[in-house]
N, C-alpha and C positions, 0 to 999 in steps of 0.2 A: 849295693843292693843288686843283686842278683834276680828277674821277673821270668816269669814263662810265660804270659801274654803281652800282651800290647802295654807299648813304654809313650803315655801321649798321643796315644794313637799313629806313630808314625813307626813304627814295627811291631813285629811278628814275631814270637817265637820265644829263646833263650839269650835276654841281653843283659849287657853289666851297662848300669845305667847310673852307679852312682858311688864313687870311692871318694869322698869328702865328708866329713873333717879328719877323718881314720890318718890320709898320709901327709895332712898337714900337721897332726899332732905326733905324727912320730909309728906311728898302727906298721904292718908289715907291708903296706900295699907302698909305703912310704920310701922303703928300701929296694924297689924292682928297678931297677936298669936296662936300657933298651937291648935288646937280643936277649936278653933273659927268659926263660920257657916256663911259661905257666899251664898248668895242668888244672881242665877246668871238670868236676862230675856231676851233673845235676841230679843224675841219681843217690848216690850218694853222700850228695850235700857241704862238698869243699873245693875249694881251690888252695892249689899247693905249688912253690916255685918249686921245678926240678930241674931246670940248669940254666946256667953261668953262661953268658957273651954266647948265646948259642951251641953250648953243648952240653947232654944232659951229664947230668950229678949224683952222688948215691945221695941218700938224706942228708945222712952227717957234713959231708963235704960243703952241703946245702947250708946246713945250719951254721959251720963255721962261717962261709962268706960271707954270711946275712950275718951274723954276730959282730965280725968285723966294720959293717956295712955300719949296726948300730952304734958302734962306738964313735963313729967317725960325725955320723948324723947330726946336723945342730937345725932344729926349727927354720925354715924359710920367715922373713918379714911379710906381717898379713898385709895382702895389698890394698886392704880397704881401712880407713881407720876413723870416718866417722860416717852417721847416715844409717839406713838399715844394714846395708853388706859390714859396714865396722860394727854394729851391732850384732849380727849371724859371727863375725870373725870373732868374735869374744866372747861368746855365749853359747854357739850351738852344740851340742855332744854328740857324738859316734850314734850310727848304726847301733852299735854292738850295746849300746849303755841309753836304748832307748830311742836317741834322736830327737831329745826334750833340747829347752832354752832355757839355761841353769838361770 
């Protein structure tokens, strides 16, 4: 979740305040690697990786690494497994598909 005001009240502005469960289930955010360059537009309305270990990428180049990135990917173990948080670990769904508790 991507906000333009106040996150809680303890900022300002344009923050990223929340990529879970997207790159625990596998979502794109799941495949970023540290030095990897993210391209953020609020105008516009996307974020997009455009390069690799710190140096930018054409798309495609992009797409392949991340391609690779998915094959290789296998789910982390949910660190919570009973209680509410083992409840959220097994129920909640994506930003993108709502953010209900199937």
């Amino acid at each position: 979740m991507i906000i333009d005001g106040r996150f809680s009240g303890a900022t300002a502005g344009p923050v990223i305040g929340h990529v879970s469960p997207e790159a625990f289930s596998g979502g794109p955010v799941a495949l970023v690697e540290n030095e990897d360059l993210i391209e953020i537009s609020l105008r516009r309305r996307y974020i997009n990786i455009v390069g690799v270990e710190g140096r930018m990428k054409e798309p495609g180049g992009v797409r392949d690494i991340l391609e690779q990135g998915r094959t290789a990917w296998q789910q982390p173990a949910a660190k919570h497994a009973a209680g509410a948080l083992g409840l959220y670990c097994r129920l909640a769904a994506s930003a993108m598909e709502g953010a209900y508790m199937s």
